[in-house]
LUMGU-756879 format. One record per residue (C-alpha): residue number from 1; residue in three letters; z, y, x. Coordinates in nm, 2 decimals, always signed. Each point is the difference from the previous one (the first is absolute). Layout:
     n   res        Z        Y        X
   NUM   ala        Z        Y        X
...
//
This chain:
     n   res        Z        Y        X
     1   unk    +1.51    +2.36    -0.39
     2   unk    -0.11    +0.36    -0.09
     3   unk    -0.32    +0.10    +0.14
     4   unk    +0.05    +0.26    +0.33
     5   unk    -0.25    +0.16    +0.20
     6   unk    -0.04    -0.02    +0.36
     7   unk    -0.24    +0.31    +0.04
     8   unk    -0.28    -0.08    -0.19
     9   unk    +0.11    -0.37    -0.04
    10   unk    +0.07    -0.13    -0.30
    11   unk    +0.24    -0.32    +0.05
    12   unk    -0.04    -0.28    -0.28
    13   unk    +0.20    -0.33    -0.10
    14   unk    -0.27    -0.25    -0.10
    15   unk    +0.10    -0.30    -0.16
    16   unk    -0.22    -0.28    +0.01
    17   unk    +0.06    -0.26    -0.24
    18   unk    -0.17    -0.36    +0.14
    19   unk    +0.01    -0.29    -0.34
    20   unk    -0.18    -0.29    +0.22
    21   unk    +0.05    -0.36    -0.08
    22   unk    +0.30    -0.06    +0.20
    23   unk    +0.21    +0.34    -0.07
    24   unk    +0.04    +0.30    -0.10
    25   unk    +0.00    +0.24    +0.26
    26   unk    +0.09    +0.38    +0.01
    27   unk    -0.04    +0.16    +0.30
    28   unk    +0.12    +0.38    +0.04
    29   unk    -0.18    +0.23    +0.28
    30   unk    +0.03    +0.41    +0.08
    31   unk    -0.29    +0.11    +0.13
    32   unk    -0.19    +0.29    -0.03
    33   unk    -0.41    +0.06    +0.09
    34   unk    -0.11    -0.14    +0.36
    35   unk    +0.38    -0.14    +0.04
    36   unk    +0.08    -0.35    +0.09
    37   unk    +0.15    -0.17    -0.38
    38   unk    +0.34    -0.02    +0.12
    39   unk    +0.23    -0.29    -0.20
    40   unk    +0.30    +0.08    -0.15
    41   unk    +0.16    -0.24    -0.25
    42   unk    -0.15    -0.31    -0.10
    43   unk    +0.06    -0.25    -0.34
    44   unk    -0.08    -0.34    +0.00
    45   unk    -0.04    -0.27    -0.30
    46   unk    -0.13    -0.36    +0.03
    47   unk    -0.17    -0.07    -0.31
    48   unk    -0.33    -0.25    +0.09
    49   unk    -0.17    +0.08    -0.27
    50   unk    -0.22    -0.30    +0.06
    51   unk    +0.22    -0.23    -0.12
    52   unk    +0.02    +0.13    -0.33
    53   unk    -0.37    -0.07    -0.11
    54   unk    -0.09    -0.22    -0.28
    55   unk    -0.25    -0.27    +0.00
    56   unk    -0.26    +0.29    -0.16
    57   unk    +0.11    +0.24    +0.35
    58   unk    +0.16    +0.20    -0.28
    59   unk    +0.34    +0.16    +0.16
    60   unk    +0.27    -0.15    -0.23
    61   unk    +0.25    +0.22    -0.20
    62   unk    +0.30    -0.11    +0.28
    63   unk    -0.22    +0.15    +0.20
    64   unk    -0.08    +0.32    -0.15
    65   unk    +0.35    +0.08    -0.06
    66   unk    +0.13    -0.11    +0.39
    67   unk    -0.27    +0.31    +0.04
    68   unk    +0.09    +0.26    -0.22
    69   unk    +0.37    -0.08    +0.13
    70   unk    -0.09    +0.03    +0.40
    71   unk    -0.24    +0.31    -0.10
    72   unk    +0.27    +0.14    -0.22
    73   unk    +0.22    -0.08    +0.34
    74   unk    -0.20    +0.14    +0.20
    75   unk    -0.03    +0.30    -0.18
    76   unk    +0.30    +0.10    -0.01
    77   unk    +0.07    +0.01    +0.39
    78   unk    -0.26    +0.20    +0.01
    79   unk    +0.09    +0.23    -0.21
    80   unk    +0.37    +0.01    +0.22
    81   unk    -0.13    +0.02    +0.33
    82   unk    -0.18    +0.36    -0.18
    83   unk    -0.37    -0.15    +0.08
    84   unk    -0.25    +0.29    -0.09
    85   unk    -0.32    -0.21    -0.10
    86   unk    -0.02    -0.36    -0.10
    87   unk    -0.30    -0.19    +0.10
    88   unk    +0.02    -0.32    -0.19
    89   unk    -0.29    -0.29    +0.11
    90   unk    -0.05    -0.39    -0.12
    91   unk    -0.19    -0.24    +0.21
    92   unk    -0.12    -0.36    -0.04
    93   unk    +0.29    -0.16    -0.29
    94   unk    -0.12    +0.29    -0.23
    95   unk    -0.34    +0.04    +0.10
    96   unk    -0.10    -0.33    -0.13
    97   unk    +0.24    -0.15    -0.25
    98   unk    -0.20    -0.01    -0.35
    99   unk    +0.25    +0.23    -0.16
   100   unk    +0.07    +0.22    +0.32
   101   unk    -0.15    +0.33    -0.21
   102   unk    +0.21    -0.04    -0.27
   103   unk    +0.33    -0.03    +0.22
   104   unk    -0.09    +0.30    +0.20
   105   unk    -0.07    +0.22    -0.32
   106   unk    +0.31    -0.08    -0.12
   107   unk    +0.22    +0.05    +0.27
   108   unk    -0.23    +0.34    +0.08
   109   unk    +0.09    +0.10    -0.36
   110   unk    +0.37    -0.10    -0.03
   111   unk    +0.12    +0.09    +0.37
   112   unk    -0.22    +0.32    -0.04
   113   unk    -0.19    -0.06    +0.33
   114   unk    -0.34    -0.06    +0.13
   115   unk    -0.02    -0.39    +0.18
   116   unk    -0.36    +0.01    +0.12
   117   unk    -0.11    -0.35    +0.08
   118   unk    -0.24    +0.00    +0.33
   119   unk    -0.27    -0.21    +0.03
   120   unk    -0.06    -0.22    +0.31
   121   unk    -0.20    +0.22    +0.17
   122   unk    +0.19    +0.30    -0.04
   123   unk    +0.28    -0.21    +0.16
   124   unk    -0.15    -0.09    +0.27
   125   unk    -0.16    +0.36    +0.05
   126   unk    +0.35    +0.17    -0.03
   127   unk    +0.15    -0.27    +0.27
   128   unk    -0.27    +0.08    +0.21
   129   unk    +0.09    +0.39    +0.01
   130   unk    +0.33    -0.12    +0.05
   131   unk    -0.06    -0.17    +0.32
   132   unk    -0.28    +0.24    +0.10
   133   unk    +0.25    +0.28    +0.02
   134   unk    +0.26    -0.17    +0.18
   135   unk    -0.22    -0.11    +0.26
   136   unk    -0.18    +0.26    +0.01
   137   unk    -0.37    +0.10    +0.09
   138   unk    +0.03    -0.13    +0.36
   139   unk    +0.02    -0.37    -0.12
   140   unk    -0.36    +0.00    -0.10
   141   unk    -0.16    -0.27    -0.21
   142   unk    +0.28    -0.16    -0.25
   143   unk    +0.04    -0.33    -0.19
   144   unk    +0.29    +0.07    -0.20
   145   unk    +0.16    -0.36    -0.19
   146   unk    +0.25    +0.05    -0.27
   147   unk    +0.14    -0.34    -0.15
   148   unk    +0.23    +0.05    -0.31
   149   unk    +0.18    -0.19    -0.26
   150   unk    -0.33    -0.02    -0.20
   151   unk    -0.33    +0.08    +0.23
   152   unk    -0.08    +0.05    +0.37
   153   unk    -0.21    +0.34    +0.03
   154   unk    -0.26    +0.02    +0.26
   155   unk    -0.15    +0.30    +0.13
   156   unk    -0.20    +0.13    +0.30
   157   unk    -0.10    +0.34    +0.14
   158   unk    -0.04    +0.32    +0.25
   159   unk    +0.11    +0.26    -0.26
   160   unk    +0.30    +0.05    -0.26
   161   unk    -0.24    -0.20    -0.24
   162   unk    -0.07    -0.31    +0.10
   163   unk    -0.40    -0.13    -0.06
   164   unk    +0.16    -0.32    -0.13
   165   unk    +0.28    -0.04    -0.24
   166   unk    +0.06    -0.35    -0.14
   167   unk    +0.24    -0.23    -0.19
   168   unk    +0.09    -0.32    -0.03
   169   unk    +0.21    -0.19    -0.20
   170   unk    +0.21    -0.15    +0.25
   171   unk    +0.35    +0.12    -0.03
   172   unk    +0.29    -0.22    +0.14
   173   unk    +0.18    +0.04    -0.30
   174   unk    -0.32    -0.10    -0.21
   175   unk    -0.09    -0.30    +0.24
   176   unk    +0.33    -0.12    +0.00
   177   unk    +0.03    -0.01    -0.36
   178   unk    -0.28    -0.18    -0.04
   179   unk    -0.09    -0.27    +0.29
   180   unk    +0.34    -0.02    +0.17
   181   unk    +0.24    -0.29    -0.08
   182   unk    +0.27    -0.21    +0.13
   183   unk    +0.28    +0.05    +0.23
   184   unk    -0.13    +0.01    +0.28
   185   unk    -0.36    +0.09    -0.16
   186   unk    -0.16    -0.32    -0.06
   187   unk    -0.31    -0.03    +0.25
   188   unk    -0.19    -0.02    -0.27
   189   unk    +0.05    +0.32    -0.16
   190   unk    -0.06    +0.18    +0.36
   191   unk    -0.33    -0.18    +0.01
   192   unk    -0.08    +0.12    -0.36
   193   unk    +0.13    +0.34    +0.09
   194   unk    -0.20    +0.05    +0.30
   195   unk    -0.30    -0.15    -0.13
   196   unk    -0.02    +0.31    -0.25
   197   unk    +0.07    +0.24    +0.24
   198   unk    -0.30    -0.10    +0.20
   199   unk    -0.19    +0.00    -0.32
   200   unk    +0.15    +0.35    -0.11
   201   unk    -0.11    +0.14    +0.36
   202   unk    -0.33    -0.11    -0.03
   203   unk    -0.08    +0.28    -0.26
   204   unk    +0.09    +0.24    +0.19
   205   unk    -0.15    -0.07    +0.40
   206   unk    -0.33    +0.09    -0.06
   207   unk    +0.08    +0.30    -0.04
   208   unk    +0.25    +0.07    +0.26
   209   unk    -0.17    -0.17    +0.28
   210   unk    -0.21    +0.21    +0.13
   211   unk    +0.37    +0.25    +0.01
   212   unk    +0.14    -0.24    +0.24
   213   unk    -0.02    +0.21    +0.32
   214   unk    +0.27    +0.24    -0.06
   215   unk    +0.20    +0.20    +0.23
   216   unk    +0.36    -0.16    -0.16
   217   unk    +0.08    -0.21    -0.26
   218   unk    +0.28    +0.10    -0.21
   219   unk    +0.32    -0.18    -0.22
   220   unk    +0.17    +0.12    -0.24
   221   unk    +0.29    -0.13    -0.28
   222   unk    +0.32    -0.17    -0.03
   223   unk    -0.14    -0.32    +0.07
   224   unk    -0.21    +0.10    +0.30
   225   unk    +0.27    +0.18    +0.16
   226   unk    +0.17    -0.32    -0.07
   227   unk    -0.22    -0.21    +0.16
   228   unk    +0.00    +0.23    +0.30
   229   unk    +0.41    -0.05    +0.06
   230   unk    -0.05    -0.39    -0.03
   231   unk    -0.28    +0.05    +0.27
   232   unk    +0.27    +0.19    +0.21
   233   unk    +0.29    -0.16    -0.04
   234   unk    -0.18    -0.37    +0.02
   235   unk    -0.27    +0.09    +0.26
   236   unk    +0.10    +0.24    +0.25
   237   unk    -0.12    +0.30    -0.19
   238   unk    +0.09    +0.33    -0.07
   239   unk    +0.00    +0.03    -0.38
   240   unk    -0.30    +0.21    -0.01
   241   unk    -0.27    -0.22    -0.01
   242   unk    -0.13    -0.34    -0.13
   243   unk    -0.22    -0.17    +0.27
   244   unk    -0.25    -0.30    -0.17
   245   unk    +0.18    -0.29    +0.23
   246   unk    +0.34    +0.14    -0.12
   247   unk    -0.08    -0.03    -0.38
   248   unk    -0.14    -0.33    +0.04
   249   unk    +0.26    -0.15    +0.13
   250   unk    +0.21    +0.17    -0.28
   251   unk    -0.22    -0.12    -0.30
   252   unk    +0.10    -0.34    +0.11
   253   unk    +0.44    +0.07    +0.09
   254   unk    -0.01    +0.21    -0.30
   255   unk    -0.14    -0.25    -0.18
   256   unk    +0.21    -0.29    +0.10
   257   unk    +0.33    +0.17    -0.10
   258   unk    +0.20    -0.01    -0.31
   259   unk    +0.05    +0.31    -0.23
   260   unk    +0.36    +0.01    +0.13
   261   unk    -0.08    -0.02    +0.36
   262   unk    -0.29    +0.27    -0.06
   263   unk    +0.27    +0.22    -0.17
   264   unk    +0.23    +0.02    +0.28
   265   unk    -0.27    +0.12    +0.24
   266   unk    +0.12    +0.37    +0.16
   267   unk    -0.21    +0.27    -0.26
   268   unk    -0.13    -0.28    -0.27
   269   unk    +0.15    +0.04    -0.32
   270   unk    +0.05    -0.27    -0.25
   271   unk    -0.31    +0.14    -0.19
   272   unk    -0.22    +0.06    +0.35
   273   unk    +0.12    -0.33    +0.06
   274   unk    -0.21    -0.17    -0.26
   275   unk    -0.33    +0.14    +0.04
   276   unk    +0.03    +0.08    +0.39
   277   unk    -0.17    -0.34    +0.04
   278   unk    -0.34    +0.10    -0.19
   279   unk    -0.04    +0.37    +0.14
   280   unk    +0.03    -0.16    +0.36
   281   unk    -0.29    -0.23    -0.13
   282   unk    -0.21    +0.32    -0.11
   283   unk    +0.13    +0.16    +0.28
   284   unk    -0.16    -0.27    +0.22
   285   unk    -0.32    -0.07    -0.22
   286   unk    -0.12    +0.41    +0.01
   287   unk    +0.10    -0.02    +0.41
   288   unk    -0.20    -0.33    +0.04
   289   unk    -0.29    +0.10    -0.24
   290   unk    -0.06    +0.37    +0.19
   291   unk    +0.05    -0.11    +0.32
   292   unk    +0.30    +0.24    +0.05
   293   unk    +0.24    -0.12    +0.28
   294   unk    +0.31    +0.25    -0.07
   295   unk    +0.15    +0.21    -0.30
   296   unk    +0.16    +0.32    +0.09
   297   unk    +0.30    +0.08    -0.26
   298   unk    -0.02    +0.31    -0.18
   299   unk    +0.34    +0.14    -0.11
   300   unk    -0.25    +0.22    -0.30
   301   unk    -0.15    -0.14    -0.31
   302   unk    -0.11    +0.04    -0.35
   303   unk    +0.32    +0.28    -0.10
   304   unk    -0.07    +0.18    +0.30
   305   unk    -0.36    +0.00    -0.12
   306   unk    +0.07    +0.12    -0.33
   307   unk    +0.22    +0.27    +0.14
   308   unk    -0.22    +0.11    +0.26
   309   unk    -0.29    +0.00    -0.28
   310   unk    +0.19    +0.20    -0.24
   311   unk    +0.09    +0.27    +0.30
   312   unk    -0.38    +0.01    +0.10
   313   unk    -0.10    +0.10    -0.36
   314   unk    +0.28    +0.28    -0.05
   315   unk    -0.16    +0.17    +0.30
   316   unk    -0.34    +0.06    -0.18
//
């Protein structure tokens, strides 16, 4: 799409490129300075990168070259749906495999692109924007929660930065893989899975609790968004929210389902399916833990961040 001028406005494709540890996500957007990111074509690969580690949370050569093929992928829709500037970003799977550097400077050198890998707190930070600007100034005091494949993000704020950015470990992918088991999940493994989320959460309340009063607390991701249609459809909801009784009671029928039955649930796929069960444990343990009694659902997240943070700096 050829740039055209509106006026003074300068209309842009962006093409956010999202390599998480469940897929690989490009997201195209026009948008111009102080406009809304508005989506226009969208490419999707399931890769759960998770499940390619190694004993030595080295990324195994499988792995690496599902990657290079769904980047590859990727890049050429890109390329055909004419995007303009391609904003490439790696979270979690790549951020701490042992030998996530050397993947991402090859594939940087080979694919002749620049895959910047954020750190926790810059995720969190860009979700927050994200969530800031669609709500907008009006909704005051945010807690924003992001749970992906690999981490949940926390963060908490009055301005587009929030005073607290953090990161946990706690991905539903990540969990899954490693305390999840049997068909139904044994209890067991729930117990064991739960008992480290406390623990993991335990880091992180001292310093969020004195953040607790806030004006609205915030959801964002695949899996929350999710959660909030099981709450709707289950619970006399509206889709848009995740109330703390609701999720409760969904940690346990979640739970007691097989992968099958969780897979034929309206808007679960087969690979939401098998982690859904630990991010509506997270989901419920961060609720619990800071006292929050709903989750609004936030349709913007970390690409909307990234574009909306790219946009801000091409106006200085």
């Amino acid at each position: 799409m050829p740039v055209r001028n509106r006026g003074y406005i300068r209309l842009m494709r962006l093409g956010v490129l999202d390599v998480g540890s469940n897929t690989v996500h490009l997201q195209v957007v026009d948008t111009y300075p102080g406009a809304r990111p508005n989506p226009t074509y969208n490419y999707k690969e399931e890769l759960r990168l998770t499940e390619y580690l190694q004993s030595n949370n080295a990324i195994s050569q499988a792995g690496i070259d599902a990657l290079r093929g769904a980047i590859g992928r990727a890049l050429d829709h890109a390329k055909s749906v004419k995007v303009q500037e391609f904003l490439p970003i790696a979270t979690s799977a790549l951020r701490e495999s042992a030998n996530g550097d050397s993947i991402i400077q090859s594939i940087n050198k080979d694919l002749s692109i620049d895959l910047q890998v954020l750190s926790g707190e810059e995720e969190a930070k860009l979700t927050f924007l994200a969530a800031r600007r669609w709500f907008g100034w009006s909704s005051g005091r945010l807690l924003v929660i992001d749970i992906g494949g690999g981490s949940l993000e926390i963060a908490v704020g009055t301005d587009e930065s929030p005073e607290v950015a953090v990161s946990l470990p706690l991905g539903a992918a990540r969990l899954t893989q490693n305390f999840l088991s049997g068909d139904p999940y044994s209890n067991k493994s729930v117990s064991n899975l739960r008992d480290h989320i406390e623990e993991q959460l335990d880091s992180i309340l001292p310093a969020l609790v004195h953040h607790q009063e806030t004006d609205r607390a915030i959801a964002t991701s695949k899996t929350l968004r999710t959660l909030a249609r099981l709450c709707g459809d289950w619970f006399d909801g509206n889709g848009k929210n995740i109330k703390i009784d609701a999720i409760r009671k969904i940690c346990n029928r979640l739970g007691d389902m097989t992968l099958d039955e969780r897979t034929r649930l309206p808007g679960v796929s087969a690979n939401r399916a098998r982690q859904i069960v630990a991010g509506a444990y997270v989901t419920e343990s961060v609720m619990r833990n800071l006292d929050l009694r709903e989750l609004e659902i936030c349709p913007w997240a970390l690409r909307e961040g990234v574009v909306l943070k790219w946009m801000d700096w091409t106006e200085k």
